[in-house]
FILOPA-735405 format. One line per 2 residues: number of its first residue (from 1); for each residue x, y, z of N, C-alpha, C. Coordinates in Angstrom, 1 decimal, decimal comma, always signed. Layout:
// residues N
NUM) X Y Z X Y Z X Y Z | ...;
// end
This chain:
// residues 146
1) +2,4 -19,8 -17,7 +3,7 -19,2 -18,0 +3,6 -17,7 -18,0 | +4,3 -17,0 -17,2 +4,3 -15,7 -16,8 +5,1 -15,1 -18,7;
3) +4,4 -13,9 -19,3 +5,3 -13,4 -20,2 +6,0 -12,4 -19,9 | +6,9 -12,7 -19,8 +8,3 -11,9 -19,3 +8,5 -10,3 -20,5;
5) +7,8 -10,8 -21,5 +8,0 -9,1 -22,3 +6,5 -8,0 -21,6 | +5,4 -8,5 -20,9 +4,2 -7,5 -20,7 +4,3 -7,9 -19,3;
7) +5,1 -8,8 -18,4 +4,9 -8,9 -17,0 +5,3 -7,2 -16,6 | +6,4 -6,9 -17,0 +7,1 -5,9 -16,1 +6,1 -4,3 -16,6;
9) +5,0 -4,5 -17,3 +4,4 -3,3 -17,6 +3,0 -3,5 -16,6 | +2,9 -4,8 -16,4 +1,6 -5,1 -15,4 +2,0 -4,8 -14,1;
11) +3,1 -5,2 -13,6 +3,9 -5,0 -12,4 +3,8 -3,2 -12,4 | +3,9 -2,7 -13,6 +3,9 -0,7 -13,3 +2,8 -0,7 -13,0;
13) +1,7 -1,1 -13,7 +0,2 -0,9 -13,8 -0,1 -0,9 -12,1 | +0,0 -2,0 -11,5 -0,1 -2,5 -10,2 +0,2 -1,5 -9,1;
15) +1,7 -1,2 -9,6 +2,6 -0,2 -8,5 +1,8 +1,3 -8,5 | +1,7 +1,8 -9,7 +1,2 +3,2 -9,8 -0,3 +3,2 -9,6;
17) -1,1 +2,1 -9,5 -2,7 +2,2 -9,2 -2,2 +2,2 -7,7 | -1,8 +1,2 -6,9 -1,7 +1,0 -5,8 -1,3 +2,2 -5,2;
19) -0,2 +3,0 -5,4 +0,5 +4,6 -5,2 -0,5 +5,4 -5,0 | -1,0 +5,7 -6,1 -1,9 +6,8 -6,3 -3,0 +6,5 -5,2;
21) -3,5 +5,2 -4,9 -4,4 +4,8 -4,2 -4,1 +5,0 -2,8 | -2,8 +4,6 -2,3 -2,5 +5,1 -1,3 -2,0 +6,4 -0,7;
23) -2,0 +7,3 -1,9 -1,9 +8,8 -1,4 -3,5 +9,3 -1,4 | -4,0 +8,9 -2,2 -5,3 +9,6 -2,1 -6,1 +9,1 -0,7;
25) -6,1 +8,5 -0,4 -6,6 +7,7 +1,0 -5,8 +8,3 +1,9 | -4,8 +9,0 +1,6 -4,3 +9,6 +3,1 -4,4 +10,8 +3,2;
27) -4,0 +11,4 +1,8 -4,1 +12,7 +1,7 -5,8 +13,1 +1,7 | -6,4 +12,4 +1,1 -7,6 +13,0 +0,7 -8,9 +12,9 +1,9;
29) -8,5 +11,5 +2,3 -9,7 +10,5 +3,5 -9,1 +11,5 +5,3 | -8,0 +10,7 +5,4 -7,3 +11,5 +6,3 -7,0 +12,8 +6,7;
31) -6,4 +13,6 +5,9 -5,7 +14,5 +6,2 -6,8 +16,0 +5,6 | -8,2 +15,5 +4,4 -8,9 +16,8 +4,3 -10,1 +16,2 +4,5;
33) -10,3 +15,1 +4,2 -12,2 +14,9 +5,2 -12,2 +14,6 +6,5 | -11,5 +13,6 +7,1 -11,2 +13,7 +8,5 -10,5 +14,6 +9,2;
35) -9,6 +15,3 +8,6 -8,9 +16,1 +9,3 -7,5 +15,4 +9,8 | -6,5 +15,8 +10,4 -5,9 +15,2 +11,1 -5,6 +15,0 +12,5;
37) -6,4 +16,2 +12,9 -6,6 +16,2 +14,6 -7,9 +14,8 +14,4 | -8,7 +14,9 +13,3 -9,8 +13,9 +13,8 -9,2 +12,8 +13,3;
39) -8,5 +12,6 +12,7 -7,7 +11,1 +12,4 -7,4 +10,8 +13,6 | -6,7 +11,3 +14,3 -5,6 +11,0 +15,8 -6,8 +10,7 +16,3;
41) -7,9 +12,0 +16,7 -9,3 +11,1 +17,5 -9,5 +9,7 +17,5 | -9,6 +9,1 +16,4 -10,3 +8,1 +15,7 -9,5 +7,2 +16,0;
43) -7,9 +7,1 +15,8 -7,0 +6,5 +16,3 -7,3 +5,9 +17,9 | -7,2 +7,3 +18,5 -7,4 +7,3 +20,3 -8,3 +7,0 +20,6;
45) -10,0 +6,7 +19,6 -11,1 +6,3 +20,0 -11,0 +4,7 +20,0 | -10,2 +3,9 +19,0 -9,4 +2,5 +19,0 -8,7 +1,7 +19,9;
47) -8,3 +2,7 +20,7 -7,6 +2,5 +21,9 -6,2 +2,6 +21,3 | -5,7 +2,9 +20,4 -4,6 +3,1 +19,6 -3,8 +4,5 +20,4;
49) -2,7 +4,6 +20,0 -1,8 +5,9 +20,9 -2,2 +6,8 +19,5 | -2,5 +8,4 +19,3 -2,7 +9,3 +18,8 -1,3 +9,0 +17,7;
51) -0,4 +9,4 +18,4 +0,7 +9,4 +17,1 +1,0 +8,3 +16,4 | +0,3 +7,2 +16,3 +0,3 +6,0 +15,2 -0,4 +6,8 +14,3;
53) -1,3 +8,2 +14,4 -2,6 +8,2 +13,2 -1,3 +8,7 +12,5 | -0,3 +9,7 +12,9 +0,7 +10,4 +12,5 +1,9 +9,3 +11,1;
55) +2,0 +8,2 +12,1 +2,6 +7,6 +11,2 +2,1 +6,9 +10,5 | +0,6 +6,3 +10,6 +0,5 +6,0 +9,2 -0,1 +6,4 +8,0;
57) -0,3 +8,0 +8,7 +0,0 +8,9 +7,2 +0,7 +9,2 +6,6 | +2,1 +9,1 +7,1 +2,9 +9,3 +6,5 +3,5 +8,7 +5,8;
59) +3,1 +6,9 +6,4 +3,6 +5,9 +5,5 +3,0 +5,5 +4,7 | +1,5 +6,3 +4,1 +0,9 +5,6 +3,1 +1,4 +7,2 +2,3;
61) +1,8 +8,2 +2,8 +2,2 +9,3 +1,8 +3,5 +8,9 +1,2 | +4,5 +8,5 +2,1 +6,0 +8,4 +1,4 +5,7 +6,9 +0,8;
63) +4,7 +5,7 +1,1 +4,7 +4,8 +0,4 +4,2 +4,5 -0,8 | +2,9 +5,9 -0,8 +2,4 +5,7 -2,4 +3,3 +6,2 -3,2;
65) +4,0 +7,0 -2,6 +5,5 +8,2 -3,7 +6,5 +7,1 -3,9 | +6,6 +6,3 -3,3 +7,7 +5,3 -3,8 +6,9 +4,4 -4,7;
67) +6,3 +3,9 -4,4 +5,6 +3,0 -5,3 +5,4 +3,8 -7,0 | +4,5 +4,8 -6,8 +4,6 +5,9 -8,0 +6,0 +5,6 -9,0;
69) +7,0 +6,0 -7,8 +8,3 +6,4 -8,9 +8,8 +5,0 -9,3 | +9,1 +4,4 -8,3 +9,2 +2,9 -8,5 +10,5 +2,7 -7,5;
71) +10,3 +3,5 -6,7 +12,0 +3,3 -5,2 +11,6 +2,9 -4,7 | +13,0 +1,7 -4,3 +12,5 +0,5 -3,9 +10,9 +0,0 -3,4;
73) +10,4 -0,2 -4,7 +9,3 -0,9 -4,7 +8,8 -1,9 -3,7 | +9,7 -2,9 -3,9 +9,3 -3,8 -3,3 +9,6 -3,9 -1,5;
75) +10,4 -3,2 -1,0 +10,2 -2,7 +0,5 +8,9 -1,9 +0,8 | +8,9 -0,7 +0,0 +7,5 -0,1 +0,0 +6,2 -0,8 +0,4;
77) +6,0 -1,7 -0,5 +5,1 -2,6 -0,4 +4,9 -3,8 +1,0 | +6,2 -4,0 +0,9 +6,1 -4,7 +2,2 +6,2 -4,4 +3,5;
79) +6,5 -2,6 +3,4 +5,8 -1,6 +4,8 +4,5 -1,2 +4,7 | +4,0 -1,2 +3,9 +2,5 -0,5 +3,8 +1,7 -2,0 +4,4;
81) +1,9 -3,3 +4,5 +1,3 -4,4 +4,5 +0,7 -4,0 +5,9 | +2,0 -3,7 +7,3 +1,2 -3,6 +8,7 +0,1 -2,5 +8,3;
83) +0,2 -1,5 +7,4 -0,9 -0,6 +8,0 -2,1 -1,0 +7,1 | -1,9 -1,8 +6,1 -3,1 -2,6 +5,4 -3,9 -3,5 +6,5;
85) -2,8 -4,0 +7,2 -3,0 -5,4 +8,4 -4,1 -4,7 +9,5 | -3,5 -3,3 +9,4 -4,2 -2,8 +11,2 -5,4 -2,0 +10,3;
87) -5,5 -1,7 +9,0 -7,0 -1,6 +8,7 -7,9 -2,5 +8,7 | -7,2 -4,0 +8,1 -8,1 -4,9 +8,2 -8,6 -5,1 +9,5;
89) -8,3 -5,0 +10,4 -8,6 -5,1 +12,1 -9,3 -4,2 +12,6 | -9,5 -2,8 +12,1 -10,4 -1,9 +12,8 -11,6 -2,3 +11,6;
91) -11,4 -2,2 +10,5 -13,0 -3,0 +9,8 -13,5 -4,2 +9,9 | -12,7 -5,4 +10,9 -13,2 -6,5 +10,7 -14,5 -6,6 +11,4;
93) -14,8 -6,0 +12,0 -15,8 -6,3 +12,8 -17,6 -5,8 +12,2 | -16,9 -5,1 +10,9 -18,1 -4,5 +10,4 -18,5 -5,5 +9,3;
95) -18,3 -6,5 +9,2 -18,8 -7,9 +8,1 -17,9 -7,5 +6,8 | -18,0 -8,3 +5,9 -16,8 -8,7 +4,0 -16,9 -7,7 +3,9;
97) -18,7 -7,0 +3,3 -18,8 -5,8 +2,3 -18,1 -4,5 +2,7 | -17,3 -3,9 +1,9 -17,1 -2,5 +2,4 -18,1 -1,4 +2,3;
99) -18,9 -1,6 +1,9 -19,9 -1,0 +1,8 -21,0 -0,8 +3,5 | -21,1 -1,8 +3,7 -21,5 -2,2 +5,0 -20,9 -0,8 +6,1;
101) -22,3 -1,0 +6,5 -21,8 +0,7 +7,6 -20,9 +0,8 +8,8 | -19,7 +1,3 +8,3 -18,2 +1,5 +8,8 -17,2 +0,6 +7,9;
103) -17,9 +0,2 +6,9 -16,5 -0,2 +5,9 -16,6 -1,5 +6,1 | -16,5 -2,5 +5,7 -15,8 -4,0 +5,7 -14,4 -4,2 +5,6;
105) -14,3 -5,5 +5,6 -13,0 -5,6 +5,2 -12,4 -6,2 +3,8 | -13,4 -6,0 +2,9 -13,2 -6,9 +1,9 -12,0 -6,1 +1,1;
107) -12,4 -4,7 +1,4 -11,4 -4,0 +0,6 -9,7 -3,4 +1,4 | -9,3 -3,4 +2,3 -8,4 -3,8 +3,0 -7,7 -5,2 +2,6;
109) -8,6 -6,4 +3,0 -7,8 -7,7 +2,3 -7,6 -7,7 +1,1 | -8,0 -7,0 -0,1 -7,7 -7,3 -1,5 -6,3 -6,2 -1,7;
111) -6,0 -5,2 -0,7 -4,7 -4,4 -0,7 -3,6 -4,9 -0,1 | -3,9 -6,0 +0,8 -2,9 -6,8 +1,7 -2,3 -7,5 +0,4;
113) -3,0 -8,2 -0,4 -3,0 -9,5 -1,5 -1,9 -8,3 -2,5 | -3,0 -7,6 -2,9 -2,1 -6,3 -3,9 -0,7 -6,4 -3,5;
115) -0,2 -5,3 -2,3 +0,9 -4,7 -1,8 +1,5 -6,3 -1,9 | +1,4 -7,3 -1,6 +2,3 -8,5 -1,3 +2,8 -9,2 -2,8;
117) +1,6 -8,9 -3,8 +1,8 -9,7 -4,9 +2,6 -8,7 -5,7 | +2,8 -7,1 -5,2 +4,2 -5,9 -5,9 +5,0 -6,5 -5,0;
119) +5,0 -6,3 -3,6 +6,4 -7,0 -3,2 +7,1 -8,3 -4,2 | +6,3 -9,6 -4,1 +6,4 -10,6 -5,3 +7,5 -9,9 -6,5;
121) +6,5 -9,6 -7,1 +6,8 -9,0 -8,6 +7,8 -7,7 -8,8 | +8,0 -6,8 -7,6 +8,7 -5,8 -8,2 +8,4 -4,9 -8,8;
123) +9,1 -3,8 -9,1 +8,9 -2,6 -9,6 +8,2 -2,8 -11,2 | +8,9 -3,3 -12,2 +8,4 -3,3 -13,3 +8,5 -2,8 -14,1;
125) +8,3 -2,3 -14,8 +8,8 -1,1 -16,1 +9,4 +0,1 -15,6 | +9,5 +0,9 -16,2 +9,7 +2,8 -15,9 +9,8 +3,0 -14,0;
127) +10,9 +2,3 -13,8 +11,3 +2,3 -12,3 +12,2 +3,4 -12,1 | +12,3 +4,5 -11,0 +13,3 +5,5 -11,0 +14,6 +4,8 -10,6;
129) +14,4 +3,7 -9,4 +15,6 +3,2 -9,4 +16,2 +1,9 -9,6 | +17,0 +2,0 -9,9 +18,1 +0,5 -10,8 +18,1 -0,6 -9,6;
131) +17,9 -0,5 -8,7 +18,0 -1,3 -7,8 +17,0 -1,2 -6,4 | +16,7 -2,2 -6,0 +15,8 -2,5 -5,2 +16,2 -3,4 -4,2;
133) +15,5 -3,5 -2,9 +15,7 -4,7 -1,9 +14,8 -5,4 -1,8 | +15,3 -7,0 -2,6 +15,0 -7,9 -2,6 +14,5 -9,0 -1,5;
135) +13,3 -9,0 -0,8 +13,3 -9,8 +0,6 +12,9 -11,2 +0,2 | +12,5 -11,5 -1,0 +12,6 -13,0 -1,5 +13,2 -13,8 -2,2;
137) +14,4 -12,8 -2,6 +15,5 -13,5 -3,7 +15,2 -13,4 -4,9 | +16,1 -13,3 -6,0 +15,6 -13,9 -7,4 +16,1 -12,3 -7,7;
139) +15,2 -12,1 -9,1 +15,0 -11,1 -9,9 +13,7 -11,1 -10,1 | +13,2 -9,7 -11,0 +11,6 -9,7 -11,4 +12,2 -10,5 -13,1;
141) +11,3 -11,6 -13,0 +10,8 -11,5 -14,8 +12,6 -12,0 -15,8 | +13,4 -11,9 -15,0 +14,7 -11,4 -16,2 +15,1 -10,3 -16,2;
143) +14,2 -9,3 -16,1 +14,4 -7,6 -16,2 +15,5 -7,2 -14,9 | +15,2 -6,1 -15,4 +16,0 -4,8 -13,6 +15,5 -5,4 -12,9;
145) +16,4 -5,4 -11,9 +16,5 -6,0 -10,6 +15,8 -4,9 -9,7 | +14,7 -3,9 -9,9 +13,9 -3,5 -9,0 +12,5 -3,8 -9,3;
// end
């Protein structure tokens, strides 16, 4: 039985690790150790078009900021999933461990699971906004409907 008075503080817990996690990974991995001309490299060395590297920095920067604040959460979450998806796919080939040289995919799959189980759940506590889009129906918990 889910408890409906500490779910919606776990559901922040979730949103604002996940946020933070996904700005620092773009901002930090991306955009000052790799660079961004060498992100797009990296991209185009995948066989990927250069300006995907563009957008999915941006959508893990405007998606960790939503998640952070708590706008519309649960869409957030359920856009960040393709670029969780297309990580899992450029590490799969390097075996589970991420550790393993060029990353695994073990840690990619446990953010697919993450990002899907905030979509699930919702914003949670201390949400900036009153309302959210709902792609599963229902409410979170009894609480605000974000």
């Amino acid at each position: 039985m889910i408890d409906t008075k500490t779910a919606p503080y776990g559901a922040l817990l979730l949103r604002v690790t996940l946020g933070v996690m996904f700005i620092f990974h773009s901002l930090y991995l991306k955009v000052f150790v790799f660079t961004v001309p060498g992100t797009v490299q990296f991209f185009e060395s995948l066989g990927l078009p250069g300006f995907s590297a563009y957008l999915v920095i941006g959508t893990e920067i405007i998606g960790g900021v939503a998640l952070i604040l708590g706008i519309y959460t649960r869409l957030a979450a359920v856009v960040l999933v393709p670029v969780l998806l297309g990580a899992l796919w450029v590490h799969s080939g390097n075996g589970w461990l991420f550790s393993a040289k060029g990353g695994g995919w073990e840690y990619p799959a446990f953010l697919v699971v993450a990002s899907i189980v905030q979509a699930l759940l919702g914003g949670g506590a201390l949400t900036a906004s009153s309302r959210d889009i709902n792609p599963f129906g229902g409410d979170q918990f009894g609480a605000r409907a974000d």
